[in-house]
C-alpha positions, 0 to 999 in steps of 0.5 A: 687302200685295201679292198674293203676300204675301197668298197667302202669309198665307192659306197660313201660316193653312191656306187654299188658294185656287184662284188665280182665286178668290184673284185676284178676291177679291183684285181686288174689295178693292183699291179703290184699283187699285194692286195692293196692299191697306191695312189698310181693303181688307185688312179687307174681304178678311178679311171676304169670306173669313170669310163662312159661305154655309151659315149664310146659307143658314139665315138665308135659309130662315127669313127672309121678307125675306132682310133680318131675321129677325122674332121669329116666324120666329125661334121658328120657326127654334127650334122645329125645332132642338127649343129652348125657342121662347117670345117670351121666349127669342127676344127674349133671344136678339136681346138678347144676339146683335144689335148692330144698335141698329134692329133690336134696337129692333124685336126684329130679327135682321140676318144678322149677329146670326145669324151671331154666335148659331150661331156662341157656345156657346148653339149647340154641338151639347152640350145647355148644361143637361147642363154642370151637374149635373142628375142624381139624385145620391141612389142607391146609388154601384153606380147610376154610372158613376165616371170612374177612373184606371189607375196613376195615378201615371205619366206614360208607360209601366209599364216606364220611366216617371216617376212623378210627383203631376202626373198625380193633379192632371191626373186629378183636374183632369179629374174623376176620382173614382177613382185608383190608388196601387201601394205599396211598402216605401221607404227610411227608413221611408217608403212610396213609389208606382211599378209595382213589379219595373220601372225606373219611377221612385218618388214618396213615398206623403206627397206623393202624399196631400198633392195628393190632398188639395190637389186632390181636389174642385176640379172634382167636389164627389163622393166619391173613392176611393183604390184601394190596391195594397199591397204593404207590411210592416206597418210601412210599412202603419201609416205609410200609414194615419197619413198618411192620417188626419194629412193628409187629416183629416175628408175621410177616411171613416174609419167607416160614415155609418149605424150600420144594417146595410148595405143598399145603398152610400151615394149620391154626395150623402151622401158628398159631400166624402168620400175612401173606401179601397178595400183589404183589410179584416180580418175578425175571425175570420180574422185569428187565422190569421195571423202576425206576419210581414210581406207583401211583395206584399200586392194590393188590387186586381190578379189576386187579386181576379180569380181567386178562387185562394183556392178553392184555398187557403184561407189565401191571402187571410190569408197576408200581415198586414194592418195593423189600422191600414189594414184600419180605414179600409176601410168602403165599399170592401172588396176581395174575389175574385170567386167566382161569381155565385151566391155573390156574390148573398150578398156585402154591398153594400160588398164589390167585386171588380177585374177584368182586362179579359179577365176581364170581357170573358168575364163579359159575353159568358157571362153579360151578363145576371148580370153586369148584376145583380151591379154593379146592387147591387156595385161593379166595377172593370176594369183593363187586361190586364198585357201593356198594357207601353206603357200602352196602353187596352182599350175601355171602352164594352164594360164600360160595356155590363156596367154597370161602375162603375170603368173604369179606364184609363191617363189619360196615353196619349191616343187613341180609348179615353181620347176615349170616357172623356171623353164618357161623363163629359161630361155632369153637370157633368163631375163624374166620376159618371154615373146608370147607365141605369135598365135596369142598376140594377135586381137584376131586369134582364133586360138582356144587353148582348150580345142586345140585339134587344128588352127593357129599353132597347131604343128602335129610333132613327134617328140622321141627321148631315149634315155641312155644313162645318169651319172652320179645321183646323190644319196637321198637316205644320208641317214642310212649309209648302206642306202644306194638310190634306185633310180628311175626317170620320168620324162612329162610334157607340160603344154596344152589339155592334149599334149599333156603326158607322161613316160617312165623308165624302168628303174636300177637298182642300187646304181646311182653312179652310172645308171643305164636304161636305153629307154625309148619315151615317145610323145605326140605334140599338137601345140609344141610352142607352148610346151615345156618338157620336164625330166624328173629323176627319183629315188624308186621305193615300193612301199611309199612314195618315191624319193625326188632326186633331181629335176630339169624344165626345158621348152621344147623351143630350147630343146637341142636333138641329138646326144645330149647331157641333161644337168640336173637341178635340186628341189630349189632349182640350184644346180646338183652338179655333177649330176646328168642325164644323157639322152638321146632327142629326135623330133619328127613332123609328119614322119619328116625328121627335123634336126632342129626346132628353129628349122622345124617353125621355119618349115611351118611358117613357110608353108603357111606363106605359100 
């Protein structure tokens, strides 16, 4: 390859070289001194710009020699990045990462096995035990968060979109453990799933049930629930429910676990494998007050729900027929408007209240600290404002701070709300349930999230970011084959009023390859359990807004200290490998340096015992 054919190469993969730069690095491979590079001094070139000075520079400050790092300096270097530092771990470390035979003979790691172990998932700044599940799944279902989707059945708008059964597969795919279906009266007897009153189109209630069923616990072992908006007649309602139990068959939770009384919901582990109804439910001695009409617009879980407008007519929530057939398979999830704090204190466990996103918001800035105590014992489920047409999210960190279990959001419009739903539900395997802070499970909590300058979870923590570099960012302009991105990187915290923020980096110019910043980003956390640390790399432009390249949300819980990778994700949290980021992490407490988050809860939780 010629010189300019090389230029041209580097410019296809996002690499802008200074033309002396290019020209040396150019000039010291071509061995031959013909002016042109063969495949050796091509593979010499690559490798040249390959090299990571950063993680030299690592390697360089812990080795004695500047050669090899010895097992000692080895544990060394694990112990400040707040990792397991026995003999053991880093020997199985050279083992596994050095593929120099002399060294690994002498339990050695060259540079280059170094370079090879920052560079794997054994590195990634998202702790590696946090994959799988690792937390307590025997509390009452009210102790999670539970990953849930909005009009689950579209692919785009809530006007004009397409329904479809891919976006259950897609949502089920991700984790999602609670899905909507908004259903209808269809033609030939047959129900059938679409935003009602809009020119979206319609999907069979059958096939919907028949993916639930085909994919319900492929990624998640964990209960599913079937958030029912029923609009249907009678008839259609006996339909649905014979569908329900022909297709879905012992999966379907069809009566209580227990034969007790009710004291709190079942947990996670006991309904395991589980698919639960959230509807209406008929209740004995009200259902002689209806008639044998059928109901058109029969909802389960929208504004009725919400207002409680059956204070001011009391036959409003018996007015439509419910089916028998379907009010028998609510068992865990009965719907019932919200009335209050003070009677729903008095409501049983299985009884849960939806609420729009306005609504909640209103609960938990009037009364944070109730609302905390009511979804300690209760379900709760937020859905999006109706004048969202475009399908767009509202942010669900702020319900997540009220201790809502069902955020629901619209999984099929990507964007910075769905990135904060996707790291909430990272950790525990991404099985779409997470244990709740202990401040927001107990009916005693004194815990408003919106005064949060002491009292339960209160841990005052100083979270330090330094960004180092990236490593290969995409071309954004594809169109433009001159276009190099400018990147520039953006680290926020997402968590309580207070601990809301956000740090940039200066941006580089023309340098998507191997970026390098040094950039030091300091934040102060009050509540650090509810906090999810996103970081945003875009593409800097001075006269419109900047180009997004690639996100990651992490919790701070799951964030590891120390040298880490960051593996960016795309717009659609798919992976944009080989995309990084390589930071830097150090948590403090009270000016006390914490190695890791778990051993920083530890120290907490310790000193409130004494």
């Amino acid at each position: 390859m010629s010189y300019d054919e090389v230029k041209r190469l580097l410019q296809m993969i996002n690499i802008d070289l200074s033309e002396q730069y290019a020209r040396n690095l150019f000039k010291k491979c071509d061995r031959s001194c013909d002016g042109r590079l063969d495949h050796v001094e091509i593979e010499e070139f690559c490798r040249e710009l390959m090299r990571r000075p950063e993680l030299d520079a690592v390697f360089r400050h812990y080795s004695g020699n500047g050669c090899v790092l010895t097992t000692a300096e080895l544990r060394d270097f694990l112990g400040d990045q707040g990792e397991d530092a026995s003999l053991a771990h880093a020997q199985s470390l050279i083992l596994t990462f050095e593929l120099n035979d002399w060294a690994q003979k002498n339990w050695f790691m060259t540079q280059n096995g170094f370079t090879m172990y920052m560079l794997s998932l054994e590195n990634d700044v998202f702790n590696p035990s946090h994959a799988r599940i690792h937390q307590d799944m025997t509390r009452p279902m009210a102790h999670y968060f539970i990953s849930s989707s909005h009009n689950t059945y579209l692919t785009k708008d809530q006007v004009t979109g397409a329904s479809s059964t891919e976006p259950y597969i897609r949502a089920l795919n991700q984790g999602c453990r609670c899905v909507e279906l908004d259903c209808w009266d269809g033609d030939k007897g047959e129900p059938v799933i679409y935003h009602g009153h809009t020119l979206t189109s319609k999907v069979p209630f059958k096939e919907v049930i028949e993916t639930i069923n085909q994919y319900a616990f492929k990624a998640s072992p964990y209960p599913i629930i079937l958030s029912l908006e029923n609009h249907c007649s009678v008839e259609q309602q006996a339909v649905m429910a014979k569908h329900l139990r022909t297709i879905l068959g012992k999966k379907l939770l069809a009566k209580p676990l227990f034969d007790q009384p009710l004291k709190d919901l079942p947990s996670p582990e006991e309904l395991r494998g589980r698919i639960l109804v959230k509807g209406k439910k008929e209740i004995p001695h009200l259902s002689q007050l209806g008639n044998n009409s059928s109901c058109a617009s029969f909802s389960s879980s929208s504004e009725e729900d919400t207002t409680g407008n059956t204070k001011k007519d009391p036959l409003k929530a018996v007015s439509c027929k419910l089916s028998p057939q379907m009010s028998d398979l609510v068992v865990y999830c009965r719907s019932v408007p919200f009335r209050g704090f003070e009677l729903s204190t008095q409501n049983a466990p299985n009884e849960l209240s939806s609420f729009s996103e306005s609504d909640a918001l209103r609960h938990i800035k009037d009364n944070g600290k109730l609302f905390v105590r009511h979804n300690s014992r209760q379900l709760s489920r937020i859905y999006p404002a109706g004048q969202r047409l475009q399908s767009s999210n509202y942010d669900p960190q702020e319900m997540w701070n009220g201790g809502c279990q069902m955020v629901a959001l619209n999984f099929q419009t990507p964007g910075e709300q769905m990135d904060l739903n996707q790291g909430r539900f990272l950790p525990n395997g991404r099985c779409g349930y997470v244990l709740k802070p202990s401040f927001l499970c107990s009916l005693t909590s004194n815990f408003n999230p919106e005064i949060t300058g002491g009292g339960p979870g209160h841990v005052p923590t100083q979270l330090t970011v330094r960004v180092i570099s990236a490593q290969q960012l995409p071309k954004i302009n594809t169109e433009k084959p001159n276009s190099i991105v400018d990147p520039q990187v953006s680290v926020e915290i997402h968590g309580v009023a207070i601990d809301n923020a956000k740090e940039k980096t200066h941006r580089i110019d023309n340098n998507g390859f191997n970026p390098r910043w040094d950039c030091t980003l300091a934040f102060q956390l009050q509540v650090p359990e509810l906090a999810l640390v996103r970081f945003v790399v875009e593409d800097h432009d001075h006269t419109v807004k900047n180009d997004f390249v690639g996100q990651y949300t992490i919790p701070f819980t799951s964030l590891r200290t120390g040298y880490r990778h960051v593996h960016l994700l795309k717009a659609d949290g798919s992976s944009l490998s080989p995309a990084t980021l390589f930071i830097h992490v150090k948590v403090c407490r009270m000016g006390m340096p914490i190695k890791t988050v778990a051993e920083r809860i530890a120290l907490v939780k310790a000193k409130g015992k004494a």
